[in-house]
N, C-alpha and C positions, 0 to 999 in steps of 0.2 A: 283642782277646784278650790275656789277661796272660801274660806268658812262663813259663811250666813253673819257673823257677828262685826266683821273687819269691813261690812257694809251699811251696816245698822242703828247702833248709836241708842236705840229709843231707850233700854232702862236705863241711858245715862241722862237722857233728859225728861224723865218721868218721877222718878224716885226720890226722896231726904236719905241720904246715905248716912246713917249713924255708926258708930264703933265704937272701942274701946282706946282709952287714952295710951294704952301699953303699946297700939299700936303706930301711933306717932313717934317720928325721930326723937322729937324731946324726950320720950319715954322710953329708948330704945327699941321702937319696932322701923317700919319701914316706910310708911306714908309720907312723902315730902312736907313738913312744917309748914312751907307758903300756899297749899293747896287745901288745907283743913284748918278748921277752927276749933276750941274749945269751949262744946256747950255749957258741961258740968265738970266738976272736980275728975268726974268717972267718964265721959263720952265726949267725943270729938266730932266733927261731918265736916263732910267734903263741901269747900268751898262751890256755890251756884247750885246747890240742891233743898233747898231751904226757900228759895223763891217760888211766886206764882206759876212762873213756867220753867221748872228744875232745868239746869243745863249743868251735870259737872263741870268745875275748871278745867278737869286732866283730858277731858271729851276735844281731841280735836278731827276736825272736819265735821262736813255735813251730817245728818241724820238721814240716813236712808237711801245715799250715795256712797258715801267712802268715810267712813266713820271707826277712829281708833282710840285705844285708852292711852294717853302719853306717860303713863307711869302702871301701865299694864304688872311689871312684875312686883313694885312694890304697892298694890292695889289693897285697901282695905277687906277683911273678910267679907261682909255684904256681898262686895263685887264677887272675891272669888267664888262664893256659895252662890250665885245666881247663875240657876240651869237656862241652857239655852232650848227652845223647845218645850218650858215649862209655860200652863197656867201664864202664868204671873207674864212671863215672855211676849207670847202670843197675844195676851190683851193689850199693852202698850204696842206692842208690832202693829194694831190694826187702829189705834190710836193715830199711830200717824203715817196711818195709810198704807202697811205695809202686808204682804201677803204672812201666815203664819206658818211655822216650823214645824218637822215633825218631833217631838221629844226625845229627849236622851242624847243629845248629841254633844253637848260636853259631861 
């Protein structure tokens, strides 16, 4: 069975993904440089989430069809801390038209 998420996509194009600058390359963490920006001295976001209709940069494919993160393993913490099956999940999932998850599944 394919995981609910690797079809999905919506909290990538729902969300302002903020973080900390320690976890950009230039700081030594793992975020690709060309994908995030530097808000503050202290915070960084992910390029295409800051606009009227958020789309990560890293988000490739459709939403709601075949939807992956292209830098999945160096993904800023937002992303990893985002439950699938949570609150927050289930209201963008139904935002763009998608059925909702049962919790706890990551």
């Amino acid at each position: 069975m394919t995981h609910p998420c690797l079809t999905c996509g919506a909290c990538c194009a729902s969300f302002r993904v903020d973080f900390s600058v320690h976890e950009s390359q230039e700081q030594g963490g793992s975020v690709p440089s060309g994908l995030s920006e530097e808000v503050t001295d202290y915070t960084c976001r992910m390029r295409g989430t800051d606009w009227a209709k958020p789309r990560c940069a890293a988000l490739i494919g459709k939403v709601g069809e075949k939807a992956s993160c292209g830098i999945y393993e160096w993904r800023p913490s937002p992303c990893r801390e985002f439950a699938a099956g949570s609150d927050a999940c289930n209201r963008v999932r139904r935002r763009h038209g998608m059925t909702e998850l049962e919790s706890g599944l990551l």
